[in-house]
N, CA, C and O of each residue as an XYZ file, in Angstrom:
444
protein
N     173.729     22.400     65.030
C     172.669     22.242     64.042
C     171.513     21.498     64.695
O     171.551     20.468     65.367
N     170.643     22.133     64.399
C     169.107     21.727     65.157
C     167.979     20.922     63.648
O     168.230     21.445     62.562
N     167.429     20.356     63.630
C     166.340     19.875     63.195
C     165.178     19.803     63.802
O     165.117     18.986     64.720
N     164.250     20.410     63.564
C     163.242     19.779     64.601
C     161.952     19.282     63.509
O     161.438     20.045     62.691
N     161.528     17.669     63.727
C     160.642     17.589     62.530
C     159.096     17.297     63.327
O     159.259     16.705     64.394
N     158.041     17.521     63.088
C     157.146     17.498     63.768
C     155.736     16.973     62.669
O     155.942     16.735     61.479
N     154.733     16.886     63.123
C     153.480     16.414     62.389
C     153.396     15.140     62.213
O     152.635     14.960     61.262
N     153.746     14.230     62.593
C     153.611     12.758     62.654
C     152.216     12.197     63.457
O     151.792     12.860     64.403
N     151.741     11.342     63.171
C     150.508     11.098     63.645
C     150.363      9.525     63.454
O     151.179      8.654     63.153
N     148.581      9.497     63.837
C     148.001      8.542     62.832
C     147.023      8.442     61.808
O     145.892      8.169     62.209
N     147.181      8.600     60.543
C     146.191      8.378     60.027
C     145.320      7.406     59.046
O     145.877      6.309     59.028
N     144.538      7.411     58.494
C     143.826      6.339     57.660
C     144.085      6.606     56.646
O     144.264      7.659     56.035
N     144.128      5.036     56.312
C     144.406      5.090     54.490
C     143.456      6.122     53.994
O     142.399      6.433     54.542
N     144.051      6.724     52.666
C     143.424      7.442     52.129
C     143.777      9.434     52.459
O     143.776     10.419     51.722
N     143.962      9.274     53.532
C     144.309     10.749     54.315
C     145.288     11.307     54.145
O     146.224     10.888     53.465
N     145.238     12.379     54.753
C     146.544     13.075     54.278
C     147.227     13.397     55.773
O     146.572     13.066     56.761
N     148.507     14.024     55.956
C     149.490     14.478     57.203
C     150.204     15.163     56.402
O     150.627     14.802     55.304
N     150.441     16.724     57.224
C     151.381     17.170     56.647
C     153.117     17.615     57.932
O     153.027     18.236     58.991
N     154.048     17.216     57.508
C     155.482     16.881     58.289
C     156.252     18.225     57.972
O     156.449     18.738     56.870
N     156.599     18.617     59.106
C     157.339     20.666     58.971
C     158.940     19.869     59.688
O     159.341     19.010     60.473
N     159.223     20.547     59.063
C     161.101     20.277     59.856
C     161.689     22.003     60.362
O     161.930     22.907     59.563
N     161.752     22.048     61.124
C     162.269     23.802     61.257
C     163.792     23.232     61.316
O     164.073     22.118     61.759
N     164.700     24.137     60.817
C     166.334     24.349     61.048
C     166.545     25.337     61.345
O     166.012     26.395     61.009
N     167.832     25.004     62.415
C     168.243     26.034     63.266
C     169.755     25.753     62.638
O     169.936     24.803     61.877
N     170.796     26.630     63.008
C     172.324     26.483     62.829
C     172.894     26.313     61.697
O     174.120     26.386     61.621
N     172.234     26.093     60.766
C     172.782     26.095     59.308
C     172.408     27.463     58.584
O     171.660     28.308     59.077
N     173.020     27.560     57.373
C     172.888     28.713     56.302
C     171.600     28.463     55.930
O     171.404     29.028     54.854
N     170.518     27.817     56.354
C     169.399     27.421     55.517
C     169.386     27.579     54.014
O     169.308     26.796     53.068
N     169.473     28.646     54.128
C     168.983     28.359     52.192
C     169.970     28.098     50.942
O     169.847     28.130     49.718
N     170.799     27.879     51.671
C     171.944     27.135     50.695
C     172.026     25.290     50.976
O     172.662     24.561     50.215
N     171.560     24.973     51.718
C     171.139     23.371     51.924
C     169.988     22.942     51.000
O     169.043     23.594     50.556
N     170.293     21.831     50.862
C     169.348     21.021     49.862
C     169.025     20.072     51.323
O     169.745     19.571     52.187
N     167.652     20.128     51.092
C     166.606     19.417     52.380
C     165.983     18.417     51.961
O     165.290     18.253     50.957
N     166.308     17.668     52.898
C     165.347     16.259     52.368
C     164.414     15.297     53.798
O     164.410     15.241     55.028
N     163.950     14.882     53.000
C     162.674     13.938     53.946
C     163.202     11.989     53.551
O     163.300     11.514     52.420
N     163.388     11.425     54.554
C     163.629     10.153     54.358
C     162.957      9.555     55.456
O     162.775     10.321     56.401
N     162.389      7.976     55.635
C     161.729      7.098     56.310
C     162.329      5.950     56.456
O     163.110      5.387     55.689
N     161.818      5.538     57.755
C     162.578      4.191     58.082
C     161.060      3.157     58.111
O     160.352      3.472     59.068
N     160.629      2.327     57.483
C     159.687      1.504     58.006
C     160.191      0.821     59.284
O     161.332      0.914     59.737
N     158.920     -0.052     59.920
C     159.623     -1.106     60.593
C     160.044     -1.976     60.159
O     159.403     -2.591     59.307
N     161.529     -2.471     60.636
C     162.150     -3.619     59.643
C     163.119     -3.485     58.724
O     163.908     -4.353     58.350
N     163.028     -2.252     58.335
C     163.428     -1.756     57.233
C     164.669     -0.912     57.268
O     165.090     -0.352     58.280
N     165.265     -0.865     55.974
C     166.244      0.334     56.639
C     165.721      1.752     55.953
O     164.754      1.718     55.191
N     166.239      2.708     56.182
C     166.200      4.319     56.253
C     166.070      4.981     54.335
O     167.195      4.925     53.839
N     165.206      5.425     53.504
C     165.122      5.375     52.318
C     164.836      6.926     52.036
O     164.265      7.551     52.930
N     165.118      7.452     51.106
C     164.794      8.745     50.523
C     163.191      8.738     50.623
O     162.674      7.659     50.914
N     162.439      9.744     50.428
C     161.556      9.438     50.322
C     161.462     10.917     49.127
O     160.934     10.695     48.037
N     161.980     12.323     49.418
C     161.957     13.448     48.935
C     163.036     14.459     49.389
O     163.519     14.628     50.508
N     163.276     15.069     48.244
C     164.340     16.105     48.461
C     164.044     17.439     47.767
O     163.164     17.287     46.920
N     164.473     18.635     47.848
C     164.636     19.588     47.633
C     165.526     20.465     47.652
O     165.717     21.139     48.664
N     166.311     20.637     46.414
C     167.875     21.778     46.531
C     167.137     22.934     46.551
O     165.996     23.142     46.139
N     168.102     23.817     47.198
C     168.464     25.310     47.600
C     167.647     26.043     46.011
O     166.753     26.877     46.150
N     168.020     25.674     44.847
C     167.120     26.334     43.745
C     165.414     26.004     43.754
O     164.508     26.624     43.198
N     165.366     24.755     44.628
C     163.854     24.501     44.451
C     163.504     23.444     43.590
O     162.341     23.374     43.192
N     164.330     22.624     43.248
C     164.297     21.805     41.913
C     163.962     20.416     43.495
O     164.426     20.411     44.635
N     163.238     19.693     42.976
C     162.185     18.637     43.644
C     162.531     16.891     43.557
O     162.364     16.614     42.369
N     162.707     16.340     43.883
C     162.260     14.681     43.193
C     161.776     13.936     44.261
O     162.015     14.245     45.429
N     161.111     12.973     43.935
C     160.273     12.164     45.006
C     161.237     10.250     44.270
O     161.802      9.961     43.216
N     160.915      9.450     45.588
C     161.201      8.117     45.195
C     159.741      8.088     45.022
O     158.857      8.728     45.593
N     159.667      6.623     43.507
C     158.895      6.776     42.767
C     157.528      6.386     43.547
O     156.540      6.648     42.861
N     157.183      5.737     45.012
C     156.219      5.306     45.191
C     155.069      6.791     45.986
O     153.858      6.952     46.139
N     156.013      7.396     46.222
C     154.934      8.655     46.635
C     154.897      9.786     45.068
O     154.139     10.728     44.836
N     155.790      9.336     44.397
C     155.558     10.514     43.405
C     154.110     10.642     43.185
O     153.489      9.585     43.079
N     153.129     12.320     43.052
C     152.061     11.839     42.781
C     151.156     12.438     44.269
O     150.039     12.937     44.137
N     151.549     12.355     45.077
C     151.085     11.667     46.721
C     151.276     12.765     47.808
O     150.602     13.435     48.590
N     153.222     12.485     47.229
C     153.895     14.152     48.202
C     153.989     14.943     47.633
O     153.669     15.027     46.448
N     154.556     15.936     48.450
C     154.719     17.334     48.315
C     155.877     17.825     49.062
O     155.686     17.974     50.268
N     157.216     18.151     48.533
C     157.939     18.465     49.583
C     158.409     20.183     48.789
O     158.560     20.624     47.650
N     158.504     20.749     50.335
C     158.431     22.719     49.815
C     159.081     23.244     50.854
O     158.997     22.585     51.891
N     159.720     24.252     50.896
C     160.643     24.746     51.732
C     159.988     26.456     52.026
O     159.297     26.963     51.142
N     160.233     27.099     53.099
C     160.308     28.286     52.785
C     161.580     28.667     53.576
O     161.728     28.490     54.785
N     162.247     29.075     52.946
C     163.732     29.962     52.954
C     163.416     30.827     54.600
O     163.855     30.511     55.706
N     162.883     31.502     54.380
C     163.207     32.889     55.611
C     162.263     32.314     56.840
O     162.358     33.030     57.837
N     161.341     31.143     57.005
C     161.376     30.586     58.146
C     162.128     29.518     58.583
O     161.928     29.004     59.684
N     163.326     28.984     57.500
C     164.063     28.189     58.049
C     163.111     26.652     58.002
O     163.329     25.747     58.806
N     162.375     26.594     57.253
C     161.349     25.188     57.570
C     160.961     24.484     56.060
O     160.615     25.130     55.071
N     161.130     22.735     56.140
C     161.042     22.333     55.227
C     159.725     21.041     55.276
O     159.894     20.085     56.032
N     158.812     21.107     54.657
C     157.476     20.981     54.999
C     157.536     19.208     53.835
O     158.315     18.964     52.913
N     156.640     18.504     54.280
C     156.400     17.379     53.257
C     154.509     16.942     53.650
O     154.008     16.528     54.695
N     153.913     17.248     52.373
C     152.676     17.396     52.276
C     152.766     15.461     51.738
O     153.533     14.896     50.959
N     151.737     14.987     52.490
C     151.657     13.706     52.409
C     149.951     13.387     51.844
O     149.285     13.067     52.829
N     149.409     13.390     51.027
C     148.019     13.157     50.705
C     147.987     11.659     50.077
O     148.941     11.154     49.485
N     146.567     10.947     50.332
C     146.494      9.371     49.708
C     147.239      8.762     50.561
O     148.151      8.048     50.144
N     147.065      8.877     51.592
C     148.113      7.840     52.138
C     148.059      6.208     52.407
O     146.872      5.983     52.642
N     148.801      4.957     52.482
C     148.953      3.948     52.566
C     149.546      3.357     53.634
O     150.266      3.870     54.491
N     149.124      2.048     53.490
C     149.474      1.558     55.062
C     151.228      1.237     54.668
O     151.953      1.095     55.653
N     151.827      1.135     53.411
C     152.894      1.072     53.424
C     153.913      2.361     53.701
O     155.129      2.244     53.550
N     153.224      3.713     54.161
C     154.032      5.021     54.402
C     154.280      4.511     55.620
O     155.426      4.873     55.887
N     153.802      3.802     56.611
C     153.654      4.193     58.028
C     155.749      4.209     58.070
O     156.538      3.437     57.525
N     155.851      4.693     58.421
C     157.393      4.506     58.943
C     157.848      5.589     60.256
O     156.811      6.013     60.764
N     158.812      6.030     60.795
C     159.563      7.179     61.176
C     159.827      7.861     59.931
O     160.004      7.192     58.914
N     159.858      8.718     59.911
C     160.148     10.063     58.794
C     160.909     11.118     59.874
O     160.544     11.689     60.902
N     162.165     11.070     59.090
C     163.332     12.163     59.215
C     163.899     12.993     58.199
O     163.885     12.728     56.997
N     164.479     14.173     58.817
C     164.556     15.308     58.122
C     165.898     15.649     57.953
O     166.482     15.930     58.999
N     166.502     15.696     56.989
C     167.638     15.798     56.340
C     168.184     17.228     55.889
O     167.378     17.955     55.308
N     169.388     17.665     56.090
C     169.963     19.002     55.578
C     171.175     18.183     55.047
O     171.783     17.295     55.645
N     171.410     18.701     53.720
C     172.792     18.683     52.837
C     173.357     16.973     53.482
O     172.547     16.075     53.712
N     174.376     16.873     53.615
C     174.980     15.121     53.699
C     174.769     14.863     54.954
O     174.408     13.686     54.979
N     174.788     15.381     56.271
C     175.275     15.038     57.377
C     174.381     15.292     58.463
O     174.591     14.632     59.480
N     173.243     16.262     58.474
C     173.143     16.530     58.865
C     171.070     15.977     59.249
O     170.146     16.501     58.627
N     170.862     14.914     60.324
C     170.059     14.832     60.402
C     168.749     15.393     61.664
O     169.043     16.377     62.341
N     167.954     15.002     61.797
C     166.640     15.353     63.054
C     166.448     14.046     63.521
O     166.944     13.006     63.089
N     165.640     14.223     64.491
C     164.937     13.147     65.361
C     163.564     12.820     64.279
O     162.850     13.559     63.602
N     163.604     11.492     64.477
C     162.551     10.951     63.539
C     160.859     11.728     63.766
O     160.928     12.743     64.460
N     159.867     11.485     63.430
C     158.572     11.863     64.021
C     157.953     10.630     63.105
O     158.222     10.540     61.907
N     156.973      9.559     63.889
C     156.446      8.320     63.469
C     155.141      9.037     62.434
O     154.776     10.212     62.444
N     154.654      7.996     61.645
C     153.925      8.396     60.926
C     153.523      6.997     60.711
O     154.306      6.149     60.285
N     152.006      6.710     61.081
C     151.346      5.380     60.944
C     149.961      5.756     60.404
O     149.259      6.712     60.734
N     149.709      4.738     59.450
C     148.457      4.522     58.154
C     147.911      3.414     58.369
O     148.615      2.418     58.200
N     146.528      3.236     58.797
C     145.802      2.406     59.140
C     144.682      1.834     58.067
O     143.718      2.446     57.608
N     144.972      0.892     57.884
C     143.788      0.220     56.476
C     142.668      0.151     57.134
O     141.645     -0.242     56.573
């Protein structure tokens, strides 16, 4: 099982980044995909998820903000980040079903 999550940057408060995860080795579209962040300091937190039907939830501080969307037949699970804050900056990793994670991609917000 492959993850690969990419689009991490830097940007300014206020801006947007958008974060693609491609999967390789899994059934893709029977996984429920998710996006989680580690600040510095911090430990590792949901941030957004998405089941296999498409049904959505965000933790409550980006609700509003993100965007997390999948498309099935490229295997890729995308998290649209707009408004951003200097409290997003974290690593952001990409999640399939319980076990199965990616290599982080940093994501820093500059006031």
């Amino acid at each position: 099982v492959q993850l690969q999550a990419s689009g991490g940057g830097l940007a300014q408060a206020g801006g947007s980044l958008r974060l693609t995860c491609k999967a390789s080795g899994i059934n893709f579209k029977i996984y429920e995909m998710g996006w989680y962040r580690q600040p510095p300091g911090k430990q590792r937190e949901l941030v957004a998820r998405i089941t296999s039907r498409g049904t959505v939830n965000y933790t409550d501080s980006v609700e509003g903000r993100f965007t997390i969307s999948r498309d099935n037949a490229r295997r890729m699970v995308y998290l649209q980040m707009n408004s951003l804050e200097p409290e997003d900056t974290a690593v952001y990793f990409c999640k399939a079903g319980l076990n199965h994670w990616g290599k982080g991609t940093l994501v820093t917000v500059s006031s």
